[in-house]
ZAMARGU-4260 file (C-alpha; in steps of 0.2 Angstrom, whole numbers, plus 5000, padded with zeros to 4 digits):
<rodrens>
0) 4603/4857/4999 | 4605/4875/4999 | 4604/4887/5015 | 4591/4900/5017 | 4592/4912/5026
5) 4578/4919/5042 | 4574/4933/5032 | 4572/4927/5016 | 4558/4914/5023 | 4551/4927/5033
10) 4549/4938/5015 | 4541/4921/5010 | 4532/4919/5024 | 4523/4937/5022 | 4520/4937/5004
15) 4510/4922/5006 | 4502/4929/5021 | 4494/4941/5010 | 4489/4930/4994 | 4480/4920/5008
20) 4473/4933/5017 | 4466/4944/5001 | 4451/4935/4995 | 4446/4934/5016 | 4449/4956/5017
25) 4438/4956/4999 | 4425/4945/5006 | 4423/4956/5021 | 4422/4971/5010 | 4406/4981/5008
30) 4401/4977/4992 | 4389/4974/4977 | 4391/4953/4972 | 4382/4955/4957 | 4370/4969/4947
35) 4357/4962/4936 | 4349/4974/4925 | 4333/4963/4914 | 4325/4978/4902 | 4310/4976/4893
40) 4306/4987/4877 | 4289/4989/4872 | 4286/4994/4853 | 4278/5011/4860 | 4295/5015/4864
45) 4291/5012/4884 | 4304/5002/4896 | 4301/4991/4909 | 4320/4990/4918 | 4321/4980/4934
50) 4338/4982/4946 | 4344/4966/4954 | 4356/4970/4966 | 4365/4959/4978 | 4376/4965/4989
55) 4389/4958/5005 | 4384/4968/5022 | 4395/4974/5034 | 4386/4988/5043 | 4400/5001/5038
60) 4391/5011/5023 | 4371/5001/5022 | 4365/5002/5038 | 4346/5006/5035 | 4349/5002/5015
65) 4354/5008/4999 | 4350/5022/4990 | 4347/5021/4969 | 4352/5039/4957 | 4343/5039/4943
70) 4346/5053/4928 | 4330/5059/4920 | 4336/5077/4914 | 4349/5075/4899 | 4358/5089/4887
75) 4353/5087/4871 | 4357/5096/4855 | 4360/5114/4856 | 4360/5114/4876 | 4342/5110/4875
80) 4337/5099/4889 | 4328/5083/4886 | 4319/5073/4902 | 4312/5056/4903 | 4298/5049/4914
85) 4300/5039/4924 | 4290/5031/4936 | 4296/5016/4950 | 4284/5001/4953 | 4293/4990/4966
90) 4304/4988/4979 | 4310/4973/4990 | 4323/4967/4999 | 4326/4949/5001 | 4308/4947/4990
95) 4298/4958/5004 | 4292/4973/4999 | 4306/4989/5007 | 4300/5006/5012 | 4307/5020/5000
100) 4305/5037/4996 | 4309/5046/4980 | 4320/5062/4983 | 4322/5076/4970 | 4342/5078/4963
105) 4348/5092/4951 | 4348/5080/4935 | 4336/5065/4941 | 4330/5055/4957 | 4337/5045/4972
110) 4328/5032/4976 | 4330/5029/4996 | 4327/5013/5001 | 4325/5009/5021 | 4318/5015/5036
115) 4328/5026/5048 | 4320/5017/5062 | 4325/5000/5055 | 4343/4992/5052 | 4351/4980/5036
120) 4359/4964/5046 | 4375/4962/5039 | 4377/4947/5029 | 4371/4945/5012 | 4354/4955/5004
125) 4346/4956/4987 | 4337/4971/4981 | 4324/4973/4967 | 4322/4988/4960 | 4308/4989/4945
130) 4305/5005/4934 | 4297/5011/4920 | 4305/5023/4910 | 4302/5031/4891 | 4311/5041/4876
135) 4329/5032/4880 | 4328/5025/4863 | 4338/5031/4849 | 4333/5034/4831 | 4344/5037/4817
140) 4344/5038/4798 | 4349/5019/4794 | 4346/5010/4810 | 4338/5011/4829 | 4347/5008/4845
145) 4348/5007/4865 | 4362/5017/4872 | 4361/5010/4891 | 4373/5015/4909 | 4368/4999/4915
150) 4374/5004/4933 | 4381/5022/4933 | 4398/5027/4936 | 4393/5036/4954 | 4391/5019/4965
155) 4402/5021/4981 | 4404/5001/4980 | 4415/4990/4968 | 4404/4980/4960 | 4410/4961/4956
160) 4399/4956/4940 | 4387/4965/4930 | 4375/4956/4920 | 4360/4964/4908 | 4348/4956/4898
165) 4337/4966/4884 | 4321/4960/4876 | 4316/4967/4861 | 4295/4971/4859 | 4299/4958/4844
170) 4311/4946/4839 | 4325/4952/4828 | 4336/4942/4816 | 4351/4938/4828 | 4364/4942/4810
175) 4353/4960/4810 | 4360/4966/4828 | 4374/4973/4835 | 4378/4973/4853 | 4393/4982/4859
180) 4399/4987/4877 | 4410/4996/4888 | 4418/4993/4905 | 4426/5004/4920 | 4424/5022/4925
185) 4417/5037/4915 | 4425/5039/4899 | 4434/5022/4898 | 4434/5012/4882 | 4439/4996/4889
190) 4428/4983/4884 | 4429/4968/4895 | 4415/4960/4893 | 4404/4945/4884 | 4388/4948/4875
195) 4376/4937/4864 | 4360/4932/4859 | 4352/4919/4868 | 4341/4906/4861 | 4324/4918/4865
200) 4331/4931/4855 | 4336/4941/4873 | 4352/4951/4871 | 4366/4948/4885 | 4380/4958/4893
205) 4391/4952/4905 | 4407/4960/4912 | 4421/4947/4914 | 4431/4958/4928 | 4424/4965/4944
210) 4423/4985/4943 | 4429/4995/4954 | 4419/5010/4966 | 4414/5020/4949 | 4416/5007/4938
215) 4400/5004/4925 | 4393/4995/4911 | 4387/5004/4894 | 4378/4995/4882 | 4374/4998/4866
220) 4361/4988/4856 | 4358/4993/4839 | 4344/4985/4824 | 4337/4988/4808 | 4324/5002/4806
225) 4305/4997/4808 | 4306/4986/4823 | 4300/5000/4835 | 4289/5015/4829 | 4297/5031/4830
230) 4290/5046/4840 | 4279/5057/4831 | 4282/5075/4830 | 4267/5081/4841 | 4276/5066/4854
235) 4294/5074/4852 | 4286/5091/4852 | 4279/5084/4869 | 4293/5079/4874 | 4304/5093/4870
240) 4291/5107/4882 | 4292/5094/4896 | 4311/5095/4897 | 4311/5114/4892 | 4297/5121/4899
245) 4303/5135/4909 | 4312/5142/4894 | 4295/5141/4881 | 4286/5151/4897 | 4302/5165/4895
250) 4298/5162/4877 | 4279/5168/4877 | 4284/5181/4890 | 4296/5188/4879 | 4282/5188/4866
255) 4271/5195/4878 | 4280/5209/4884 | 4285/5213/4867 | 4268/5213/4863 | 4262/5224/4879
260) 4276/5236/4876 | 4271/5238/4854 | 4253/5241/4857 | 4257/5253/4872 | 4269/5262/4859
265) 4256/5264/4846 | 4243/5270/4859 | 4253/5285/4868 | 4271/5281/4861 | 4270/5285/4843
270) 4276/5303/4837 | 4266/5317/4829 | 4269/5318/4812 | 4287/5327/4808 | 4285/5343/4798
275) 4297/5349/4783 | 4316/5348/4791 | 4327/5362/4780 | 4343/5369/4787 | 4339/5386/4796
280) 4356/5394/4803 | 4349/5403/4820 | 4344/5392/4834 | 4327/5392/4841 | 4322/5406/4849
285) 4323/5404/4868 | 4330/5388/4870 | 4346/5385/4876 | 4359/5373/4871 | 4356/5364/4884
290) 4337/5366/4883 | 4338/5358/4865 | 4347/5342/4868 | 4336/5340/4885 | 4321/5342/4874
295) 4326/5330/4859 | 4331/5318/4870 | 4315/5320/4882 | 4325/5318/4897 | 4343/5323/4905
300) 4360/5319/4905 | 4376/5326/4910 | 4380/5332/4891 | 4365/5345/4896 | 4376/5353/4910
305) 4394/5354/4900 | 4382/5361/4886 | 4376/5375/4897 | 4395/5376/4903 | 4400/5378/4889
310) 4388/5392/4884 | 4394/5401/4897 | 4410/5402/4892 | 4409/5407/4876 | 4398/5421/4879
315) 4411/5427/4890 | 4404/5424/4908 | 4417/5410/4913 | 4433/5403/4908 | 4439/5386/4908
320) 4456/5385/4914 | 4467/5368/4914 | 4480/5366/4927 | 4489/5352/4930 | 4509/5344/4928
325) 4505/5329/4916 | 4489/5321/4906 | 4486/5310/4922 | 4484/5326/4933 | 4476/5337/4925
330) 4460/5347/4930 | 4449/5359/4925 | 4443/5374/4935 | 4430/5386/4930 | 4430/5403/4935
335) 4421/5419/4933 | 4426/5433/4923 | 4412/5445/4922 | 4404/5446/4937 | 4390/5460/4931
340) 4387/5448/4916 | 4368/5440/4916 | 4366/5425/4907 | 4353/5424/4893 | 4346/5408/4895
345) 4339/5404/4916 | 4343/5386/4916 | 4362/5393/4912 | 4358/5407/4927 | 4355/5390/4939
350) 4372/5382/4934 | 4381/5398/4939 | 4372/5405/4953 | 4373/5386/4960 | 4391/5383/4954
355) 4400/5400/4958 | 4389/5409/4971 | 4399/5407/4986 | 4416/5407/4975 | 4424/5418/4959
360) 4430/5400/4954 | 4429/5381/4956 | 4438/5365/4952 | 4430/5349/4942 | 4436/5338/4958
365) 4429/5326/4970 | 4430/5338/4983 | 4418/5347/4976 | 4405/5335/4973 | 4390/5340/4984
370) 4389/5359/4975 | 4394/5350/4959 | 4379/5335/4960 | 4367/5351/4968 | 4368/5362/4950
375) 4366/5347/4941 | 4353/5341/4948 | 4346/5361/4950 | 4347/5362/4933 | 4338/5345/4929
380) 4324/5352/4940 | 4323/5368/4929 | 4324/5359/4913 | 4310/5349/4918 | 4299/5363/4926
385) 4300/5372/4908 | 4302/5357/4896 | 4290/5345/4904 | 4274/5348/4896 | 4281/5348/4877
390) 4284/5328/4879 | 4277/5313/4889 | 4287/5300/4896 | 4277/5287/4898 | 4283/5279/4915
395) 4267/5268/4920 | 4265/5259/4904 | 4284/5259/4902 | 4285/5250/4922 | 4269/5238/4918
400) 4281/5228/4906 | 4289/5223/4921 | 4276/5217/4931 | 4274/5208/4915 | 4292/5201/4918
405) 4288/5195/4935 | 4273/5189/4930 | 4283/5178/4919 | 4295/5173/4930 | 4281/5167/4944
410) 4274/5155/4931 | 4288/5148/4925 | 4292/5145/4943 | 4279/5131/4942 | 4285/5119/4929
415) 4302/5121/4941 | 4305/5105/4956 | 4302/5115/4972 | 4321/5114/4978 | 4327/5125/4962
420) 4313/5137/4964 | 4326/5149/4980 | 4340/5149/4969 | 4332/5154/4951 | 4322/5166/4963
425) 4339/5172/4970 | 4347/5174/4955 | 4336/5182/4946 | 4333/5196/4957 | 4352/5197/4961
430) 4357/5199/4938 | 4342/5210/4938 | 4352/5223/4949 | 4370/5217/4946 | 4366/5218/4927
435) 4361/5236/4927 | 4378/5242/4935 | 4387/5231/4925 | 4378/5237/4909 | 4386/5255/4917
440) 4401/5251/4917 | 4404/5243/4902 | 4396/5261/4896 | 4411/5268/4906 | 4424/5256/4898
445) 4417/5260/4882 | 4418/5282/4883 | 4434/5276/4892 | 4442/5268/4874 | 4433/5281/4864
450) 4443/5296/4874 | 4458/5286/4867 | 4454/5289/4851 | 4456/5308/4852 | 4467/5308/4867
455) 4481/5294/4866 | 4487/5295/4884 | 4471/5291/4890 | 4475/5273/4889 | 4482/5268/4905
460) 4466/5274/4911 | 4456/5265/4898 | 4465/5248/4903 | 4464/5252/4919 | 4444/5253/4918
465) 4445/5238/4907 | 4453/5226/4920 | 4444/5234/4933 | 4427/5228/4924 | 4432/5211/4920
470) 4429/5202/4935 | 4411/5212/4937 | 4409/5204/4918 | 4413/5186/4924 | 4403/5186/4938
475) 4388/5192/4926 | 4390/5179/4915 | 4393/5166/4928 | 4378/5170/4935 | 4370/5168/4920
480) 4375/5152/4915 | 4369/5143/4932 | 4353/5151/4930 | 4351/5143/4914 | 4358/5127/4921
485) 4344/5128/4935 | 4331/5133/4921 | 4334/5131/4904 | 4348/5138/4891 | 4332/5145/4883
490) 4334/5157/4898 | 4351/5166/4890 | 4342/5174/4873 | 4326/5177/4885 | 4332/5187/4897
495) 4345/5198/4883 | 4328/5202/4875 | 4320/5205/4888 | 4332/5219/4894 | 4336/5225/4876
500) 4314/5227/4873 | 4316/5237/4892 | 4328/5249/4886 | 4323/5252/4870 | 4305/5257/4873
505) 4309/5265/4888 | 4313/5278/4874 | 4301/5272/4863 | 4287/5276/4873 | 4290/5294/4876
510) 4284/5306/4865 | 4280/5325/4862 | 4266/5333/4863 | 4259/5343/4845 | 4269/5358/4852
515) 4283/5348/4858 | 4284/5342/4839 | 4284/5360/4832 | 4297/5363/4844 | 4307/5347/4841
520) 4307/5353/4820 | 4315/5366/4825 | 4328/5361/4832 | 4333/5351/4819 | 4332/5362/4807
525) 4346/5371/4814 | 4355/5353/4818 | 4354/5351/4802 | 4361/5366/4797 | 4376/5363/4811
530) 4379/5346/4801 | 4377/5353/4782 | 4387/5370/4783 | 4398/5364/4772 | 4388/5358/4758
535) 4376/5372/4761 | 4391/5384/4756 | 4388/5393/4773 | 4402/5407/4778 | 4406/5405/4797
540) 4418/5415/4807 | 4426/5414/4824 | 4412/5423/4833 | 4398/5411/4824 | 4409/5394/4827
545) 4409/5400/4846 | 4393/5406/4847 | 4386/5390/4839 | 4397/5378/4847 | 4387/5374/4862
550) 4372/5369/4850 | 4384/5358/4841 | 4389/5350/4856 | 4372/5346/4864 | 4364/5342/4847
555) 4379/5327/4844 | 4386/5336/4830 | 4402/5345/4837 | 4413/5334/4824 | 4405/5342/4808
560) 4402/5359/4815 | 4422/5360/4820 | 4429/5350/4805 | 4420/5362/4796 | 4426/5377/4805
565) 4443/5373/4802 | 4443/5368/4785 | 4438/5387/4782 | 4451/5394/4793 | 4464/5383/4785
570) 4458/5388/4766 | 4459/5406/4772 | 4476/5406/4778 | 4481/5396/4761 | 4487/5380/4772
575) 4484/5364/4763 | 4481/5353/4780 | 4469/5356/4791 | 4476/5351/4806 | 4491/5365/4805
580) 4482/5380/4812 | 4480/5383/4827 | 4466/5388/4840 | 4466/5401/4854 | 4451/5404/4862
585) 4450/5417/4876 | 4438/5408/4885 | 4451/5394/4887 | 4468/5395/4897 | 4480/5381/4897
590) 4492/5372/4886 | 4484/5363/4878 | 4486/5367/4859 | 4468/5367/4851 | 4461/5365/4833
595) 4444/5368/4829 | 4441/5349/4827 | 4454/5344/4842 | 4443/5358/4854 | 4426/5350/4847
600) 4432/5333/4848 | 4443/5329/4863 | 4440/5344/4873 | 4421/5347/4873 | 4422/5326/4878
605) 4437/5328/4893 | 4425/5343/4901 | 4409/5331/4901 | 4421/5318/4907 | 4425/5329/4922
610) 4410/5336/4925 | 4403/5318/4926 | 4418/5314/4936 | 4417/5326/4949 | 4401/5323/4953
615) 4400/5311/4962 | 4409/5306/4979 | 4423/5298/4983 | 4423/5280/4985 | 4405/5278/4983
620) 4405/5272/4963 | 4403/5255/4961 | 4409/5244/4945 | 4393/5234/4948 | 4411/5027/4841
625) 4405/5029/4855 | 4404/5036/4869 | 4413/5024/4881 | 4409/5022/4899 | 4394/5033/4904
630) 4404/5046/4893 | 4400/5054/4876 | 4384/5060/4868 | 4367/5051/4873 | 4364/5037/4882
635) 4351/5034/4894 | 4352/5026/4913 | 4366/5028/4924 | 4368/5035/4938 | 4375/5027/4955
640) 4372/5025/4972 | 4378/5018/4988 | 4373/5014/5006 | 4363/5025/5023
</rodrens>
């Protein structure tokens, strides 16, 4: 007989230690026994599903009870929601009736079952769960099925058998239905199970392995059309506001405030009547360049003050001077020339009183940003004060649209469960601001790449902006997407809308005054003109092209006037290309070498650009088959549970 040694039978001795000792550690587990699901169909497309759940006690997880999840928000096509009802009728324990309470979750209900004050003995428990439910049937072109999560892939307990029964409203031809499953965690196609009809025409599932903690049943019961009626459109159409409600609210608000804002516009929005527009090659008498664009545009920008800059350098008052080692260091300063000079235009007399009155010059910088800011915001003032009357803006009907906004909002708030109302509130307050300094700085990004174009080195810059934006972006559109998550995806197109009808008839809505029309004509006539020289057979000289350059800038049509400019000077000189002849202006010192298309293009831009720049202070701009386990498309049920 052969010798074995200690430690081999001590090997022997362990490994049968722990075959022995396995089933004893498993029946001491905290654990579901066995899951019974018994559903009922009902031919108006209603479910009657009660739970039976047994489960082993040790006091470790269940110590008041257990709790149920049960989905009753779905995505369905196009990221449209779709919710069921769902309603429970009875609880027990051990086949007395169990306290519960029903708590709200992001996609469904928990359903708490226990007292706080009372606790589960350990030992073995039976829970019965019963629940109605609707609209989890599915209906397709050549036959009608269940789709079922029998338990749910989010029980925190293995479960040792599953077992569901389905009972048709009537009976079925057993040859005419299909029964199909799958077993194990979400996404798993195993299929360890065994389904059949029985003799009452009740369709059965069972599992044949135990599932672990996340493990799950799917069942799929499919028959022929006809056996249950299909929803009717008005029910889908039901169905389909229940489960998107806070989106068709955005919806009729978006309506709404279009509405609001289009009958406000044909009340005090609409314009007078244009006159005859023919080119006239003077500009209107007494208006400025910066005057014009201020009165076209029925408000202010920052092309307004490089306009009246602008004018008074070519008129000789100032010079524009570019100092700097390289493209990335470059600045402009502006200094006086003519100190006895008087500008013709008062809004240009502001700009230089405000800009050089203490000094003969100043630089486009930072550091200057409090004088800077002061003359623009001087010459806004003065602007207004002589412009004002020849337009109406409209502000009061214009902000009404967005008390129409929040009014929207509050109602939508309704059809909402109470604990996602904070964070749809948060949020939407938050885009609202966040979007409008994003919406900025994509406007930056944007002149950022179009300086490119006439000024390649401006890239690093550009990219620079780009990546400084793209996180700004992200957050935007993170933002976005929970809100629509928390609400409805409805919500993404509402609120675009929204914000585009906002902008738009923020200019909409103003409008000038019969005068202010007159006034308006005028201005682009000679516009007109600016863009048309050519064609019009116009002969232009330096002195002109200076004198006019201004308007050209502040009316948006600096490319055509220049282009045009130095087609004439290149014709003259017998140069077949355009771009060969250079440009000296005397109001200009720096060496930078100009065309008439380069100085109306590039350079005109780069001096907005600075200006723009350099008023405001440092540091303080912000760049604000199937589907498988509980997986796939469809199914209804689901959901998990564990113990309190």
């Amino acid at each position: 007989m052969p010798r074995v040694s200690l430690s081999t039978l001590a090997a022997l001795l362990s490994a049968l230690l722990v075959f022995v000792s396995a089933p004893r550690a498993r029946a001491q587990e905290e654990r579901i026994t066995r899951f019974e699901s018994d559903i009922q169909v009902f031919a108006d497309r209603r479910m009657t599903v009660t739970e039976t759940i047994s489960v082993h006690v040790t006091g470790e997880k269940i110590r008041h009870g257990i709790y149920r999840d049960i989905p009753t928000l779905y995505q369905g096509p196009m990221f449209l929601r779709k919710s069921v009802p769902f309603q429970v009728i009875e609880v027990t324990r051990d086949g007395n009736d169990e306290p519960y309470v029903i708590e709200n979750l992001e996609q469904g209900v928990r359903i708490r079952i226990g007292s706080e004050a009372a606790t589960v003995s350990r030992g073995e428990h039976v829970y019965a769960i019963t629940y109605e439910t609707a609209d989890q049937l599915g209906f397709f072109d050549d036959h009608d099925e269940l789709y079922w999560h029998v338990t749910g892939t989010g029980w925190a307990f293995p479960i040792d058998q599953i077992v569901a029964r389905v009972t048709l409203p009537r009976a079925v031809p057993r040859h005419k239905l299909t029964l199909e499953a799958y077993t194990g965690p979400e996404g798993s196609r195993a299929q360890d199970y065994t389904a059949a009809v029985d003799d009452a025409g009740v369709a059965v599932f069972e599992t044949t392995t135990p599932q672990p903690a996340g493990g799950n049943m799917s069942i799929v019961l499919s028959w022929p059309k006809g056996a249950i009626a299909e929803p009717t459109f008005e029910e889908k159409l039901r169905s389909f506001a229940r489960a998107n409600a806070f989106g068709l609210v955005g919806l009729v608000g978006l309506f709404l405030l279009w509405a609001y804002y289009h009958i406000q516009w044909l009340r005090v929005g609409r314009d007078p009547a244009k006159g005859i527009i023919t080119p006239v090659d003077t500009p209107p008498a007494g208006l400025s360049p910066a005057a014009c664009r201020f009165l076209m545009r029925m408000g202010y920008d920052r092309l307004c003050f490089a306009a009246a800059v602008f004018d008074l350098a070519v008129t000789g008052i100032i010079r524009v001077r570019e100092e700097g080692n390289s493209s990335f260091s470059k600045a402009f300063v502006i200094e006086r020339v003519d100190t006895d000079a008087v500008p013709v235009f008062d809004d240009e007399r502001i700009v230089l009183d405000k800009l050089l009155a203490r000094d003969d010059h100043i630089e486009l910088d930072q550091r200057h940003h409090t004088r800077i800011r002061g003359a623009i915001k001087a010459h806004e003032d003065h602007l207004g004060a002589q412009l004002g009357d020849l337009f109406r803006k409209n502000r009061l009907e214009w902000a009404v649209g967005l008390l129409v906004i929040i009014v929207v909002g509050a109602v939508g708030l309704v059809f909402l469960p109470p604990f996602r109302i904070p964070i749809v509130v948060f949020l939407s307050f938050w885009l609202s601001i966040w979007t409008i300094g994003v919406a900025v700085l994509l406007s930056a990004v944007v002149s950022a790449w179009a300086r490119v174009r006439h000024k390649p080195t401006m890239i690093v810059p550009a990219l620079f902006l780009t990546l400084f934006a793209a996180p700004f972006v992200a957050a935007e559109i993170v933002a976005s997407v929970i809100l629509a998550m928390q609400t409805s995806i409805l919500m993404v197109p509402v609120l675009v809308l929204m914000g585009v009808l906002v902008v738009v008839y923020a200019h909409l809505l103003k409008a000038p005054t019969p005068e202010g029309r007159k006034r308006m004509d005028q201005i682009e006539c000679f516009r007109r003109y600016l863009k048309q020289a050519q064609s019009l057979g116009t002969t232009v000289d330096q002195d002109r092209f200076e004198l006019y350059l201004p308007y050209a800038v502040a009316l948006d049509c600096e490319r055509e006037w220049g282009a045009y400019f130095e087609e004439m000077v290149s014709g003259a000189a017998g140069v077949g290309t355009s771009t060969s002849r250079a440009y000296d202006p005397i109001w200009y010192v720096g060496d930078r070498t100009l065309t008439p298309s380069s100085l109306c293009n590039s350079f005109a831009g780069s001096i907005a650009s600075s200006i723009s720049a350099a008023s405001t202070a440092p540091g303080s701009s912000s760049g604000v088959g199937g589907g498988g386990s509980s997986g796939g498309g469809g199914g209804g049920g689901g959901g998990g549970g564990g113990g309190w």
